[in-house]
C-alpha positions as CSV (number, residue, x, y, z in Angstrom):
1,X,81.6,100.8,68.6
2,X,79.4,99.4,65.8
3,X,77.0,101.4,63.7
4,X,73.9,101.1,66.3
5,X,76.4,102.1,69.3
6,X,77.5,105.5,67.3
7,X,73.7,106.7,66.5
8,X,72.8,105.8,69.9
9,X,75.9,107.9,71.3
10,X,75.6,111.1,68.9
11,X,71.4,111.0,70.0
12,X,72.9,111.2,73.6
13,X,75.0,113.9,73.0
14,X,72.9,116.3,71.3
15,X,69.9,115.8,74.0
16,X,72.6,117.1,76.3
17,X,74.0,119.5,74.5
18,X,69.9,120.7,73.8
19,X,69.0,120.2,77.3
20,X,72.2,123.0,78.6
21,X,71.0,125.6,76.0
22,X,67.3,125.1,77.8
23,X,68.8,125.9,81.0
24,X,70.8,129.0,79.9
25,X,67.2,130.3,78.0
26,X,65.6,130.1,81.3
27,X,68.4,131.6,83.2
28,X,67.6,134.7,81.2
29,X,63.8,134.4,81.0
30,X,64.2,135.0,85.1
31,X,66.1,137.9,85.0
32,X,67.6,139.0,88.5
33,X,66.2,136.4,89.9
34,X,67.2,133.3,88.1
35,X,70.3,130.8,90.1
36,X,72.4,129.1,87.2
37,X,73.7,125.7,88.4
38,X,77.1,125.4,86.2
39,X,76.8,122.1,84.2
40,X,80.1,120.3,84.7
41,X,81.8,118.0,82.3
42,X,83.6,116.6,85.2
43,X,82.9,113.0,86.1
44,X,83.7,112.1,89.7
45,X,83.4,108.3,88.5
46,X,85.1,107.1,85.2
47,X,85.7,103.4,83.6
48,X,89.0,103.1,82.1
49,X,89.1,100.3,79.2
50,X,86.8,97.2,81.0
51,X,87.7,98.6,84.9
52,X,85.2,100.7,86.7
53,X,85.1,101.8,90.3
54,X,82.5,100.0,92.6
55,X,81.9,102.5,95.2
56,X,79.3,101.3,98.4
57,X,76.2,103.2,98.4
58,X,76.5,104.3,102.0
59,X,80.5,106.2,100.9
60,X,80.9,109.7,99.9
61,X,82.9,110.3,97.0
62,X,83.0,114.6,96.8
63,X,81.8,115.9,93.7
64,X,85.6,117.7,92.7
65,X,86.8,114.1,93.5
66,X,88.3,112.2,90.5
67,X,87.7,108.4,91.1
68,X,88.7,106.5,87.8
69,X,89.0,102.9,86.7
70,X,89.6,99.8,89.2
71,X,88.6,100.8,92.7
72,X,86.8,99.9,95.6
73,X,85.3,102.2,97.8
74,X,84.2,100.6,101.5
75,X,80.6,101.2,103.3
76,X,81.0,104.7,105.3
77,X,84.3,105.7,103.6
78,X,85.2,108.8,102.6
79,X,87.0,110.6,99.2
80,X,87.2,114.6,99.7
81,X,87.1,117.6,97.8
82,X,90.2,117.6,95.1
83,X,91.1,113.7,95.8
84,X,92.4,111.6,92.8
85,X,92.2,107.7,92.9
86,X,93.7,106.4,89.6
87,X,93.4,102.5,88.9
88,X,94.7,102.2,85.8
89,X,97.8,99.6,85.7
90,X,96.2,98.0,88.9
91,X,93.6,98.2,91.2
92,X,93.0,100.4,94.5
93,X,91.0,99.0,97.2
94,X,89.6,101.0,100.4
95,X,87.9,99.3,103.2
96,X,85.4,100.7,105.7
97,X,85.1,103.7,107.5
98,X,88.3,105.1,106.0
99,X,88.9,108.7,104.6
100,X,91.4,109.9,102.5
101,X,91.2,114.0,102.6
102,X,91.2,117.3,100.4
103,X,93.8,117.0,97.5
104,X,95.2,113.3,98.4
105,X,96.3,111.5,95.6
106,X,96.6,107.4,95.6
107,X,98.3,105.7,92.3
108,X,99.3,102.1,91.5
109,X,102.4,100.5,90.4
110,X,102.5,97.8,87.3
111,X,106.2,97.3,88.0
112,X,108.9,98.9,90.0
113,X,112.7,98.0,90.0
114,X,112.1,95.0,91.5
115,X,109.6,93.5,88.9
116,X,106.6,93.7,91.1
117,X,102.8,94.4,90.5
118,X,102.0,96.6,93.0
119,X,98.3,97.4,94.0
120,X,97.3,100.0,96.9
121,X,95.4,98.5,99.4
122,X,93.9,100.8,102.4
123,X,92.2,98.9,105.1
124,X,89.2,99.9,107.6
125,X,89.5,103.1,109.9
126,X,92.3,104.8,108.0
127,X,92.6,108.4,108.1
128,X,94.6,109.7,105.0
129,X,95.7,113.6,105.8
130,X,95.0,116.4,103.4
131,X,97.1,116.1,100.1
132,X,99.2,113.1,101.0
133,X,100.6,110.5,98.1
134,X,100.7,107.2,98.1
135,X,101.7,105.2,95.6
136,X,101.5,101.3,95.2
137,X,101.4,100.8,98.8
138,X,99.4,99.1,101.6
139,X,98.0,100.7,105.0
140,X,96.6,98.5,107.4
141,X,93.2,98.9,109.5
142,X,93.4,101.8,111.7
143,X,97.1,103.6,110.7
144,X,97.1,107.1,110.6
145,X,98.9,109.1,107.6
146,X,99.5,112.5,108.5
147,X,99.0,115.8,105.7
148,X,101.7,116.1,103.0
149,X,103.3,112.2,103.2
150,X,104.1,110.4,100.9
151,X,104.7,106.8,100.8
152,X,106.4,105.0,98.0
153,X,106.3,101.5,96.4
154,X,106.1,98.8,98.6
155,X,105.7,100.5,101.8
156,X,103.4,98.8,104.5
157,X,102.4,101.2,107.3
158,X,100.8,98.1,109.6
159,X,98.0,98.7,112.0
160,X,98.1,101.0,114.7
161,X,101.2,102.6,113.4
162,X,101.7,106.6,112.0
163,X,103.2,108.5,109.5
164,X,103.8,112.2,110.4
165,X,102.9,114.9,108.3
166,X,105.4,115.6,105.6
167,X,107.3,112.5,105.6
168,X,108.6,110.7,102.9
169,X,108.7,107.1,103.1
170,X,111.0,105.1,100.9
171,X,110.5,102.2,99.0
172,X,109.8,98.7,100.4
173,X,110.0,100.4,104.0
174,X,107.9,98.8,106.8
175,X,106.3,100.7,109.6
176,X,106.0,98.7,112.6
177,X,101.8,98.8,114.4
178,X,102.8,101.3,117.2
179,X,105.8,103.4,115.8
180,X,105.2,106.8,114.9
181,X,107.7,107.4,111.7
182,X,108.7,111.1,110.1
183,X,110.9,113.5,108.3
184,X,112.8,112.7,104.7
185,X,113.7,110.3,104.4
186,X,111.5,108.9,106.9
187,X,112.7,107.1,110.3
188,X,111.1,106.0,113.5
189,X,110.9,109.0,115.9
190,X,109.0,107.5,119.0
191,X,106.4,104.9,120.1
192,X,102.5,106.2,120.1
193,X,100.6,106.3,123.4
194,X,97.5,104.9,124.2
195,X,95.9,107.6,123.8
196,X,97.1,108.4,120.5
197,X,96.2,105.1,119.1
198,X,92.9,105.4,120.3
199,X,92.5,108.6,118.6
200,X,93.6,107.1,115.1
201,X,89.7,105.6,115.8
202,X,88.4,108.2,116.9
203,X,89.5,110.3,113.7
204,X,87.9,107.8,111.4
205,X,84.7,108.1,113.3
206,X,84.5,111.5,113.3
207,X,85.1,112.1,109.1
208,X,82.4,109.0,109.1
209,X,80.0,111.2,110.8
210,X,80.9,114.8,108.9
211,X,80.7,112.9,105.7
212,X,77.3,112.1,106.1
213,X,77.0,115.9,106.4
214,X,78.6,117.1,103.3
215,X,76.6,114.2,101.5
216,X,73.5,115.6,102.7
217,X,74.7,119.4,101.9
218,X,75.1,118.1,98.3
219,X,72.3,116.6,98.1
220,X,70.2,119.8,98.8
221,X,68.3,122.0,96.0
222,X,68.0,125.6,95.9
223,X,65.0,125.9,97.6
224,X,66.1,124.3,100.5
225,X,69.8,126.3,100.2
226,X,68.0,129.6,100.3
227,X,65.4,128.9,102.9
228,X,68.1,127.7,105.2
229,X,69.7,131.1,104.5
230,X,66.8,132.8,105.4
231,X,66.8,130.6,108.4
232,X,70.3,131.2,109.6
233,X,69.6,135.4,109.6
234,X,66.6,135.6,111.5
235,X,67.9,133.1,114.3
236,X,71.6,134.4,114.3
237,X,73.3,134.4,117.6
238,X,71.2,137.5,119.6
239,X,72.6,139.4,122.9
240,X,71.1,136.8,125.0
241,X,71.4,139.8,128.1
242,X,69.2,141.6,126.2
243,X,67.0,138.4,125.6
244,X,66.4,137.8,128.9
245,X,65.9,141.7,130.2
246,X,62.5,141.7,128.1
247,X,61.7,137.7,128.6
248,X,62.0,136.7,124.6
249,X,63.6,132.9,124.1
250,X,64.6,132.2,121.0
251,X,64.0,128.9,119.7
252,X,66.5,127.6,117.3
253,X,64.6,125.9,114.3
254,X,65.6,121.9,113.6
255,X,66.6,122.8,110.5
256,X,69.4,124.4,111.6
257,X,71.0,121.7,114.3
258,X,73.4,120.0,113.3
259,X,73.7,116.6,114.6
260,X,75.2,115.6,118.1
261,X,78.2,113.8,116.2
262,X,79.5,116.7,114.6
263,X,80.1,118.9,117.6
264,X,81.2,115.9,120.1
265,X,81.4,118.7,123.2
266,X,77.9,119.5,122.8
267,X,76.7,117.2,125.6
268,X,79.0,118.7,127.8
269,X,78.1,122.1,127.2
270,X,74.3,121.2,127.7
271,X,75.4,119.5,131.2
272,X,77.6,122.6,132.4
């Protein structure tokens, strides 16, 4: 960093440094009325040397999420709360539609025992359970990786195929599309049904949908916050007996419908 690059960098820091000390003097100048928004020196997105992550506009990366260096991030993907993606020594790549949940953790291998450079790849309609590992690995479009497993170097789980929750899967093993492989270390177990497999869609579809929820939850100030609040406890579920003894119908405001693809019942309950 020359000479031009270090003023430009220490102006930058004391304007933020200024601009925090603002907010706490007008936290106090509101008294017991004043919300205080903790500044975080977290960053959900970091470079690493010359890699940075290229993440679609249309994915949601959650804000606790640590995505640093080389990866990709697919249209309509999700990363969740607690999540670390680490391209350092390689490069990650996540397709489309794919979510990797709460407290997962996905790594790369420069070299393993057998001299090989090892990216992850994670193809299109994966669903990654809650604080699985995988490590220098590749999971084709539409597998299933169940909470707690962990896949090591080299493994390919191909398409269609599933890794139960809390399995460990050894080095260079292959998951056939179809098998459903568990325990530690891991082995096949049985073959998935239809219906199975077509839930392995489903899934990704569903954290699609939801993750265009928590982006838009995020996305709120707190005016809005606090006026839905206010919201939520005058309409909050009524005796509806009662309701109709005296003739009142309550009218649940827009704002606080959530959208027919979270609750996928909903059109049933409307019809029954």
């Amino acid at each position: 960093m020359g000479t031009l690059g270090r003023a430009i960098y220490t102006v930058g820091f004391w304007i933020r440094e200024t601009g925090q000390a603002m907010d706490r003097l007008g936290c106090r100048l509101q008294g017991n009325y004043y919300f205080q928004e903790q500044l975080s020196r977290h960053r959900t997105l970091m470079n690493i040397f010359d890699k940075k992550p290229i993440v679609d506009k249309e994915a949601f990366v959650a804000p606790s999420a640590s995505v640093i260096g080389d990866v990709q991030i697919g249209h309509g993907s999700s990363i969740w709360y607690g999540c670390v993606l680490r391209g350092d020594v390689n490069n990650i790549s996540i397709g489309s539609g794919t979510n990797i949940q709460d407290n997962s953790l996905v790594h790369v291998a420069k070299t393993n025992l057998a001299g090989k450079v090892l990216p992850t790849i994670i193809g299109d309609n994966v669903t990654v359970g809650h604080s699985a590992i995988l490590h220098g690995c590749t999971v084709d479009d539409e597998a299933f990786v169940g909470m707690g497993a962990t896949l090591l170097d080299g493994v390919v789980v191909e398409k269609h195929a599933m890794v139960a929750a809390g399995a460990l899967v050894r080095q260079n093993t292959r998951i056939p599309s179809g098998q459903v492989w568990g325990g530690n270390p891991a082995k096949f177990l049985r073959n998935l049904t239809k219906e199975e497999i077509a839930f392995i869609s489903e899934s990704a579809i569903n954290y699609t949908n939801l993750a265009r929820v928590h982006a838009s939850e995020n996305d709120k100030g707190f005016e809005e916050i606090e006026f839905e609040k206010v919201l939520r406890k005058k309409y909050a579920r009524k005796d509806e007996e009662y309701d109709s003894m005296i003739g009142i119908v309550r009218e649940t405001p827009p704002e606080l419908i959530l959208p027919d693809n979270i609750l996928p019942n909903k059109g049933e309950q409307k019809s029954s």
